[in-house]
C-alpha atoms as a printed R data frame, in Angstrom:
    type eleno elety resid chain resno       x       y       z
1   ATOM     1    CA   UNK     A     1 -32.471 -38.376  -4.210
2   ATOM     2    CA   UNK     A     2 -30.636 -41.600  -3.027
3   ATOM     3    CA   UNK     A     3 -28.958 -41.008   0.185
4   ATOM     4    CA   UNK     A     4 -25.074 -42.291   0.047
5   ATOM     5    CA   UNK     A     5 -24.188 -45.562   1.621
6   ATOM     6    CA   UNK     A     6 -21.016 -45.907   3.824
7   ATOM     7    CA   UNK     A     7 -18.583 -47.702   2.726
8   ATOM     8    CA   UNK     A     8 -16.295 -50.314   5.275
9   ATOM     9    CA   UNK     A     9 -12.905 -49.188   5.072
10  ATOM    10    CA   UNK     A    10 -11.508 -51.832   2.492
11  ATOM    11    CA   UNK     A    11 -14.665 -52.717   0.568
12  ATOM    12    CA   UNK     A    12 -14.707 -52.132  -3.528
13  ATOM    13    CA   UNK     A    13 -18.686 -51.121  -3.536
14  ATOM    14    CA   UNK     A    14 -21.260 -50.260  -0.571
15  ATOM    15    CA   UNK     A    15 -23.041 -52.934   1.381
16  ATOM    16    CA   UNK     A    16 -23.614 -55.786  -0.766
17  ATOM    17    CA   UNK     A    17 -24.518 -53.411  -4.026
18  ATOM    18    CA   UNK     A    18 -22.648 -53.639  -7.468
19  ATOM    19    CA   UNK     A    19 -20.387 -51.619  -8.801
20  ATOM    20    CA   UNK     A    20 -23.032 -49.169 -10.640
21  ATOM    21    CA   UNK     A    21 -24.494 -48.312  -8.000
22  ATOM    22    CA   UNK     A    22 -21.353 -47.074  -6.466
23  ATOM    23    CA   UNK     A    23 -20.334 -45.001  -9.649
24  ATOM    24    CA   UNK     A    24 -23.997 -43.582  -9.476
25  ATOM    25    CA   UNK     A    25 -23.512 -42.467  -5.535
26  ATOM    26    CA   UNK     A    26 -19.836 -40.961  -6.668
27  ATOM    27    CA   UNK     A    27 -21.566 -39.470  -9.527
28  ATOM    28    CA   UNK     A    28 -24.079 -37.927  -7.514
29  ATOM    29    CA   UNK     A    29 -21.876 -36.376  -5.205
30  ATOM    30    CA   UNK     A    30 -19.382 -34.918  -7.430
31  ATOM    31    CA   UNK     A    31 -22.909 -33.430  -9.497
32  ATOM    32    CA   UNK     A    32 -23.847 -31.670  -5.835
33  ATOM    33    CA   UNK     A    33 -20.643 -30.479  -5.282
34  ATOM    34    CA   UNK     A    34 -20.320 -28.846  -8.416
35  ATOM    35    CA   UNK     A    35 -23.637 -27.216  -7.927
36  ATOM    36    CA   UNK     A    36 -22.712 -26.069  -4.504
37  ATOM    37    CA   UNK     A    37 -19.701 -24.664  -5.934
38  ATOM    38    CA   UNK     A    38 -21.622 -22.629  -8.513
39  ATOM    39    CA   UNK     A    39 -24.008 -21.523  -5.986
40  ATOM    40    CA   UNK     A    40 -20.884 -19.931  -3.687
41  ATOM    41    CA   UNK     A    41 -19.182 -18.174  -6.921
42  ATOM    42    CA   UNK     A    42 -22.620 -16.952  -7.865
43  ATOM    43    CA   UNK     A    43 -23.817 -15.690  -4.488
44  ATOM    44    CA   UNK     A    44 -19.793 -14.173  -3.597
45  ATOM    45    CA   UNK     A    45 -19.832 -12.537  -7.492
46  ATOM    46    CA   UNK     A    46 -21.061  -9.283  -6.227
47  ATOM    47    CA   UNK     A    47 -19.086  -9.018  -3.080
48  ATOM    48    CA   UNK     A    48 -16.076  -9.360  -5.256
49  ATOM    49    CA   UNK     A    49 -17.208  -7.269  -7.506
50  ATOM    50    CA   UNK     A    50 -18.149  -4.492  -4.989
51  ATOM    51    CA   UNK     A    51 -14.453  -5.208  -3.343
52  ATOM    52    CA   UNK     A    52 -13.000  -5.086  -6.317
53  ATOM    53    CA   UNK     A    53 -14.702  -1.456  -6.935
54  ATOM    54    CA   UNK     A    54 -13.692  -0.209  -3.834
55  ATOM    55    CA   UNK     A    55 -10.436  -1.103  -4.037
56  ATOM    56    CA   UNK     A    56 -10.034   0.693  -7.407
57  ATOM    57    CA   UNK     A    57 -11.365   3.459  -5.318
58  ATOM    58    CA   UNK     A    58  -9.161   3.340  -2.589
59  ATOM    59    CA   UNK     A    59  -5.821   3.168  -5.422
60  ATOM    60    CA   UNK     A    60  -7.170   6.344  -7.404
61  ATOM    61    CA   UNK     A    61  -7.785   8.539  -4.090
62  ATOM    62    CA   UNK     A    62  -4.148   7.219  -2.792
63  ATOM    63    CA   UNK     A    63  -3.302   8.291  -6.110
64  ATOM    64    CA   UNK     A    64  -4.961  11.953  -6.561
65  ATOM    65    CA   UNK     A    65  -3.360  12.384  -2.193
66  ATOM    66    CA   UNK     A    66   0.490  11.779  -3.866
67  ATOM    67    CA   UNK     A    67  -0.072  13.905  -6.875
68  ATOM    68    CA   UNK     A    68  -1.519  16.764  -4.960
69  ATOM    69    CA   UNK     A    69   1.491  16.418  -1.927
70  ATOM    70    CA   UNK     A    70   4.178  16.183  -5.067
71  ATOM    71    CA   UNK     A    71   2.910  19.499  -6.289
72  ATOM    72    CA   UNK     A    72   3.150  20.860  -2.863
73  ATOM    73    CA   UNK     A    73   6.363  19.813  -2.043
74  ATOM    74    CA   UNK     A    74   7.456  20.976  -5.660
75  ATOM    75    CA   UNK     A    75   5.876  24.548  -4.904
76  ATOM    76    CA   UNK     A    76   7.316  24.643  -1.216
77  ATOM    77    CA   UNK     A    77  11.142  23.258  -2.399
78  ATOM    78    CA   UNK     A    78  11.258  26.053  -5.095
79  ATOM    79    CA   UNK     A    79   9.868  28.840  -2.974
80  ATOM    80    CA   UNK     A    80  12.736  27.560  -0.217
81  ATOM    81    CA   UNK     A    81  14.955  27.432  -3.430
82  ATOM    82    CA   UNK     A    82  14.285  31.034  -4.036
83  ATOM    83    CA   UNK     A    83  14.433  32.394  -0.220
84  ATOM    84    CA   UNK     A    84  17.713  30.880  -0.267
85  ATOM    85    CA   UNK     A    85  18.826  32.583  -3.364
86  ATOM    86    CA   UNK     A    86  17.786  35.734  -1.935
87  ATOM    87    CA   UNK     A    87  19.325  35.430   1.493
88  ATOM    88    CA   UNK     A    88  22.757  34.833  -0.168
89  ATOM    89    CA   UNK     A    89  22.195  37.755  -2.626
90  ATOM    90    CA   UNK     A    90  21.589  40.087   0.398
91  ATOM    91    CA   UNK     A    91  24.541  38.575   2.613
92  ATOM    92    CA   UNK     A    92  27.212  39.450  -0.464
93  ATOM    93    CA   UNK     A    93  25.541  42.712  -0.651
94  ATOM    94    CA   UNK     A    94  26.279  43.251   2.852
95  ATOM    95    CA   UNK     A    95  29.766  41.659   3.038
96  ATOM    96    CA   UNK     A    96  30.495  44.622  -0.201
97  ATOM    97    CA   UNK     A    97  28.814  47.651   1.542
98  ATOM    98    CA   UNK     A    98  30.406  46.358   5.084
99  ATOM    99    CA   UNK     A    99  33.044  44.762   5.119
100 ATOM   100    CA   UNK     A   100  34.791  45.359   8.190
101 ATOM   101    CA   UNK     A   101  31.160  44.580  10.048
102 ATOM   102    CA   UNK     A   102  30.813  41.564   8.086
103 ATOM   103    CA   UNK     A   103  34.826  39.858   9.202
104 ATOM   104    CA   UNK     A   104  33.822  40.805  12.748
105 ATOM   105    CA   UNK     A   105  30.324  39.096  12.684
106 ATOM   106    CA   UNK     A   106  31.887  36.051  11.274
107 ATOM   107    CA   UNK     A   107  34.872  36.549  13.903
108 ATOM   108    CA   UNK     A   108  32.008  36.453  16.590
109 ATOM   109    CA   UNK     A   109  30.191  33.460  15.249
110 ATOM   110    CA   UNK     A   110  33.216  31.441  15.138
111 ATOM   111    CA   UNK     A   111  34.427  31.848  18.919
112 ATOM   112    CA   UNK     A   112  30.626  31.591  19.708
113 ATOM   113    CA   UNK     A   113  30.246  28.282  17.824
114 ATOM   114    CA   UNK     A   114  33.798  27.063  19.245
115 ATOM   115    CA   UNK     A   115  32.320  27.791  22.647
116 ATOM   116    CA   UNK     A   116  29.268  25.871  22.009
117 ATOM   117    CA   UNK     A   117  31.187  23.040  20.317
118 ATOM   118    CA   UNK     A   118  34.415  22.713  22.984
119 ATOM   119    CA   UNK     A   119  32.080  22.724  26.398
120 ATOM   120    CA   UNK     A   120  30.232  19.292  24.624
């Protein structure tokens, strides 16, 4: 392989050669880069391609974590749902057996929470 002349700054073709030996140095040098290219995407292939598969990985285990903390959350909100339900059932059955027990707890709850709220 012919090693590439430098070329003055200003100068149409290396030192004192014609013109077709300048295309053929050009030539030459694009054809190596090229190869050199083609080397790097071969040789970088399978550490994309192993990225690539990790990543996918990494998306469907992200994936599976939201689906199964969804269902949780779903399960948890409808049990609080329910506990909920159930406290305000009991408290109306309370208020209709007691009555008079019930107005003075709520009398009792309101000067407490007045208390609590005034001294702030």
């Amino acid at each position: 392989m012919e090693t590439p002349k430098t070329v003055p700054i200003g100068s149409d073709a290396p030192n004192g050669s014609n013109s077709a030996s300048w295309d053929r140095t050009v030539e030459q040098a694009k054809s190596g880069a090229h190869t050199t290219i083609d080397r790097l995407s071969e040789s970088a292939r399978p550490a994309v391609d192993k990225f690539s598969a990790t990543a996918h990985q990494t998306v469907d285990k992200l994936s599976d974590v939201a689906s199964q903390a969804s269902a949780t959350f779903s399960e948890k909100f409808s049990q609080a749902k329910g506990s909920q339900q159930q406290l305000l059932d009991d408290t109306r059955a309370y208020v209709r057996e007691k009555p008079g027990t019930a107005i003075a707890i709520a009398v009792a709850a309101g000067f407490i929470l007045r208390s609590i709220f005034r001294s702030r």
